[in-house]
Structures are given as structure tokens and as C-alpha cells.
C-alpha positions, -999 to +999 in steps of 0.1 A: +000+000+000+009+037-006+029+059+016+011+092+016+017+131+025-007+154+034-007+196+031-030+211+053-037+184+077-066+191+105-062+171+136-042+144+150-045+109+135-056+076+158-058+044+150-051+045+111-075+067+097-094+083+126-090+120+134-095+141+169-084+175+175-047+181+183-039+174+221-077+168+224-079+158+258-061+186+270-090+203+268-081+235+287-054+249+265-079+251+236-110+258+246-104+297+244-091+286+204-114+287+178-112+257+152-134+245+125-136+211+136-156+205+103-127+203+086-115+173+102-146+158+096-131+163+059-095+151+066-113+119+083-132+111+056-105+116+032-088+090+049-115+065+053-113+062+012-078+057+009-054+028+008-021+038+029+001+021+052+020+054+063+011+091+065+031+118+070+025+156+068+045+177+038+054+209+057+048+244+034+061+270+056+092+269+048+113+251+024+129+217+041+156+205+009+163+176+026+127+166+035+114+175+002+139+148-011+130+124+010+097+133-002+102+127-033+124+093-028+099+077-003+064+086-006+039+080-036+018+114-036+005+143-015-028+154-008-041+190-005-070+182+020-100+195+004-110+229+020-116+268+005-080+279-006-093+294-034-102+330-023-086+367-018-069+361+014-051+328+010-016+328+028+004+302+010+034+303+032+060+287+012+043+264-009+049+276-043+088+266-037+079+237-021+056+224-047+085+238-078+108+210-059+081+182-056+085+147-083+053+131-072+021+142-075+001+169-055-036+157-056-064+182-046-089+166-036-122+182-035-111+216-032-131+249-035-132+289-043-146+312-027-168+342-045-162+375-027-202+387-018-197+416-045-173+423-072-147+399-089-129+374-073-088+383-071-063+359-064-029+360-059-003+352-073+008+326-050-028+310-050-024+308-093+013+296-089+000+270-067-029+258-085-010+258-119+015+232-105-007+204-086-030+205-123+005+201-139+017+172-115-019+154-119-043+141-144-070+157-128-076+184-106-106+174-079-130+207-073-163+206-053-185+221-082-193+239-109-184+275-097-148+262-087-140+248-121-151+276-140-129+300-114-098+270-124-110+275-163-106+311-160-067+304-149-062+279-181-066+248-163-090+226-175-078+190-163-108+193-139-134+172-123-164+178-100-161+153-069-176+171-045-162+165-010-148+135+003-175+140+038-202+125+015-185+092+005-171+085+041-193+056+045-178+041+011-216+034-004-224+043-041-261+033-033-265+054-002-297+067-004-324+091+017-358+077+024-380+100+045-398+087+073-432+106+081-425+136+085-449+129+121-422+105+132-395+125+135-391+131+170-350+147+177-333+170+147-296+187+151-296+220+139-258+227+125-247+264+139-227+293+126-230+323+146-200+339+139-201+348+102-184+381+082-191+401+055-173+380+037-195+355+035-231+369+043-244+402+023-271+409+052-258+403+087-285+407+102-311+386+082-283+360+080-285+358+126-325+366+131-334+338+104-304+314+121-320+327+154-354+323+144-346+289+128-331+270+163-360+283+181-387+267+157-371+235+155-366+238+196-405+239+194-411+210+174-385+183+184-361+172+211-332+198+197-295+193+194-274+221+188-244+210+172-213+238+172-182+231+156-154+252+171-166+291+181-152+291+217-186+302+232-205+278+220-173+250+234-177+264+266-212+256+270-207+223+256-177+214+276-165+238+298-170+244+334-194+264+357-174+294+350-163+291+318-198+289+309-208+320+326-180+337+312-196+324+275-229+341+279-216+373+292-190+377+261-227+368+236-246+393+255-217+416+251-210+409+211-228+436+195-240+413+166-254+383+185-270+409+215-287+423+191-302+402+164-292+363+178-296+362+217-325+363+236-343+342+267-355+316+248-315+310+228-300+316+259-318+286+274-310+265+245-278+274+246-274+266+280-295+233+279-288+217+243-258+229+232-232+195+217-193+205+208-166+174+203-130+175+193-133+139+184-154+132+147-161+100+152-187+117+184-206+137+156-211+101+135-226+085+165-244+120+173-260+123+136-269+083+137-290+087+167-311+121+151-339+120+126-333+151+110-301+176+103-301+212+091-285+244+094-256+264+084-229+241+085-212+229+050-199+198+067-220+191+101-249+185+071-230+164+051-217+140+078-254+137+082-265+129+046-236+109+045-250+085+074-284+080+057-301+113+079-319+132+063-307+174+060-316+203+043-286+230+039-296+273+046-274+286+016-259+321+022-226+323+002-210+306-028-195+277-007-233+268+007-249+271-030-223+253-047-222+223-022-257+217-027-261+224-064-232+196-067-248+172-045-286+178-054-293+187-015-329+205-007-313+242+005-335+271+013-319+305+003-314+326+036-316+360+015-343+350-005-372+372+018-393+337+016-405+317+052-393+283+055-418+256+063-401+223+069-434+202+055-419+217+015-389+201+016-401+168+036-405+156+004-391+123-015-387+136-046-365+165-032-341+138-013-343+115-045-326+143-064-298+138-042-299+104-043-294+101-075-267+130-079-250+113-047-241+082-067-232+102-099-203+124-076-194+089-062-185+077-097-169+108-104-151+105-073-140+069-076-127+079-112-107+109-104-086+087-080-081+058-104-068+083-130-047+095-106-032+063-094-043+068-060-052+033-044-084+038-027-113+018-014-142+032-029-164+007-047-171+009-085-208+004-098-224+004-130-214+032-155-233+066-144-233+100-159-197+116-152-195+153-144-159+159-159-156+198-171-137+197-202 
């Protein structure tokens, strides 16, 4: 089996291809740290599709010429775990030497741009240098969607395919599928949270928290609720932390000028207090969506570790990441910014989650093929022909 590099790793590995946040017991150095433990949802699941005996990070913030030789003599390929480098603000560190000095192949798997919320997307030119040279080391180039390759297109690379994001396929079943249960049955439902948000990625700050707010509080009233955070330290605290660290979370959200004012009141602060689930270990949220009937919210990831566990979710689309994950994947989103209400009994619907369905197993082909024309032994299961989604 292959001996494998990662860039960009996110969390500590455990037995083979498990993943926890660094030092993850050791809770009390990091719960003041904010994280985005989603993306070691994405790191996990990469894993969980590969073939490896050894793995081993690639360093790129600073150039190592003996390590990159050793590199180069020992290991089969590195992977660029799938995440959104492709934006304004991307710090490269040293990469673009790094990667110039590389013989083996820098696979990208599943990653993503990000459109600015007006005006043209800029890059640097660190982000094109770096780009240019993993589609020159590769066959293919692995993007999360549509918007992604035509952002790649627009830099003259066109050895791209759509494969959406490893998270989906982390259960290794082309045929997954989501049947709805009456929508009467559904008794507990996780509602995925992002509180803190930016400009950058929301036009309307605060539609984007009185619709989130509003949202939590309706499913609250309809089902035994689990709010499930993913690394703002607030939101840790009251999941983890103690008797004072939790009072010291709701006075910093009463004092946050954003969240005081359109996101916080009695009725969150109770839930908050009351239902609020954080881990630094992703193998918790699996277990955590198992057990739940229903999944939406905010979170790219948190939904997809859902969907890809056979639970249903519906995604709340407010920037290009959002849309473009679930126009790639065929997921039932409702437009945060579109001025419409959102009644959960429109999108309990089959035909909805049998878009997906069938979209899900398209990506998986797509997926299967991008690493078996890169060379990359992996465990994902080939099926019948199906409809590839290859951008020329």
C-alpha cells in the first residue's frame, strides 16, 4: 500500500485513519481557540477512502531541501486536503517553492473557491502559482463544483473534475440513499450552527442571525433539539466547559454587538445553556447524527456527515460555498436572502431527497474515477457506468 503526504492536515490521527483535535484531551489549552472542527470531519473522511500504510505531513512553511527529497524518494503522492484555498486572502506560506521542488504528484482533492459577496474574485499570485502546478503534477484536478472549475478554467486549467467533497462518500456506499420517514415520526433533529459569520461571507448580517435565530427556536418547538457547534469558543464552553467558563460564554454573547442584538435572547439563551453538543473527536458527531432523525442548518460539513449516514438534511445557503455544495450534490437548501418563510413540511418531500440520491451516486462515480486516474489506491467501490460530471 501507498505511503502518503498530506498539506494542510486538521487534527491528529488515531488508530489508522481516525482524526480528533490536536492534544484533544487537553481540553483546557484550547477551549479559548477557535477551530473549525468541520474540517476534520473532511480530513477523516478523506482517509476513510484511501489505501495507505503510512502518513506523514508535507510541511509548506518553509522550504525543508532535505525533506522534500526524502519526499520525493519515499512517498507515492501528496494530498491537498479539500477545503476553500481558493479565495482573496489565502496565505500560502512557502508552498509555491515547495511544490516547484516536488516529483510526485500533489492531488487536490475536493477543493473549493470562494466568490467575494460583491465584485470579482482576485487571487494571488501565489494561490495561481500553486494551483498551476498540482494540475500540472496530476491528471486531474478534484474541485467541489461547478463555480470552482469555472474559477480554475478562467486560470487555463482545464484538467478538472467535480467530486464534491470527500464528507459524502465516508461511508464508502455508491447506493447510499435518503428515504423520508413521516414527517410525524421524526421526533429529535440537530440544527448545525454558525453564529459567527463576516461580510465575507453573508451580504445581510443581520437577516443572516434573526433567520439562524429564528430557525433553532422553531425547531426547539417542534423536536427534542440538538445544537451542534463546531469550534466558536462560546459555543465549546457551553458544551464542555465548566461552571465558570460557561458563565463567562454568555456574558461575552450578551456583550457581542452582533449576537446581542439580532441572535440572543431568553428563549436562545436557554438553549444554549440546555442543548448545546461540541466534540474534538469526529467520530462523536457520526454517532451523534446516527442517533437524530433530522439535520439542518448552516454548517457545509456538520450536514454532510449527516447525509452521509443516511439522515436526512436540508442546507440554509448564504454564500457561494453553501450554493455550490448543494447544487453539486442535489441537497434541498432554502436561500437565507431569498425574503421567503421556511416551512419544513416543503422540503419533507421524496422527490426532493431523491434528487440527491441520485446526484450522490453520480459524484461517487466521479469520485472513484478521479482517484483511479490519478493512481491513487483507494477503497471506494465501482458500480455500473453513471453519468460523469468531468468539465472539459
Amino acid at each position: 500500500m501507498a505511503r502518503i503526504l498530506v498539506i494542510s492536515p486538521s487534527g491528529e490521527v488515531y488508530d489508522h485513519d481516525n482524526v480528533r483535535w490536536y492534544d484533544y484531551a487537553n481540553l483546557a489549552e484550547h477551549i479559548e481557540h477557535y477551530h473549525n472542527i468541520g474540517d476534520a470531519f473532511v480530513f477523516d473522511s478523506s482517509l476513510k477512502l484511501l489505501n495507505f500504510e503510512r502518513l506523514d505531513v508535507l510541511p509548506i512553511e518553509q522550504v525543508d531541501a532535505a525533506a522534500i527529497d526524502r519526499a520525493n524518494a519515499e512517498y507515492d503522492y501528496v494530498f491537498l486536503r479539500g477545503s476553500n484555498y481558493v479565495h482573496s486572502e489565502m496565505e500560502w506560506g512557502q508552498a509555491p517553492d515547495v511544490l516547484r521542488r516536488l516529483k510526485i504528484p500533489v492531488i487536490a482533492f475536493g477543493i473549493g473557491a470562494q466568490a467575494p459577496v460583491s465584485g470579482k474574485l482576485e487571487l494571488s499570485q501565489d494561490t495561481k502559482t500553486v494551483l498551476r502546478l498540482i494540475a500540472d503534477s496530476t491528471a486531474s484536478v478534484g474541485v467541489r463544483g461547478a463555480y470552482s472549475a469555472d474559477v480554475l478554467a478562467g486560470l487555463g486549467i482545464r484538467n478538472v473534475r467535480i467530486i464534491g467533497c470527500p464528507t459524502a462518500f465516508r461511508a464508502n456506499d455508491p447506493d447510499l440513499a435518503i428515504k423520508l420517514p413521516p414527517l410525524d415520526q421524526v421526533r429529535t433533529a440537530g440544527v448545525t450552527l454558525r453564529r459567527e459569520v463576516s461580510t465575507t461571507y453573508a451580504r445581510d448580517i443581520q437577516r443572516y442571525l434573526t433567520f439562524h435565530r429564528d430557525l433553532v427556536k422553531a425547531m426547539a418547538g417542534r423536536f427534542d433539539v440538538t445544537l451542534m457547534a463546531q469550534g466558536e469558543a462560546e459555543e465549546k464552553k457551553l458544551a464542555l466547559g465548566t461552571a465558570a467558563q460557561k458563565e463567562e460564554a454568555m456574558a461575552a454573547l450578551r456583550q457581542n454587538g452582533w449576537a446581542s442584538q439580532w441572535y440572543l435572547d431568553d428563549e436562545m439563551e436557554r438553549l444554549y445553556r440546555n442543548r448545546m453538543f461540541y466534540s474534538d473527536v469526529v467520530a462523536d458527531y457520526e454517532q451523534l447524527v446516527c442517533r437524530l432523525d433530522l439535520v439542518l442548518g448552516y454548517r457545509l460539513h456538520g450536514n454532510l456527515m449527516a447525509l452521509a449516514n443516511g439522515t436526512p438534511s436540508i442546507y440554509f445557503t448564504y454564500d457561494s460555498r453553501t450554493v455550490e455544495f448543494a447544487e453539486t450534490f442535489r441537497i434541498p437548501s432554502f436561500d437565507v436572502f431569498s425574503g421567503q418563510e421556511f416551512r419544513l413540511e416543503e422540503y419533507w418531500d421524496q422527490a426532493r431527497f431523491d434528487r440527491f440520491n441520485t446526484a450522490h451516486g453520480q459524484v461517487y462515480a466521479a469520485m472513484h474515477d478521479f482517484l483511479a486516474e490519478n493512481r491513487v489506491d483507494n477503497k471506494m467501490i465501482k458500480r455500473a457506468a453513471a453519468p460523469e460530471r468531468k468539465v472539459a
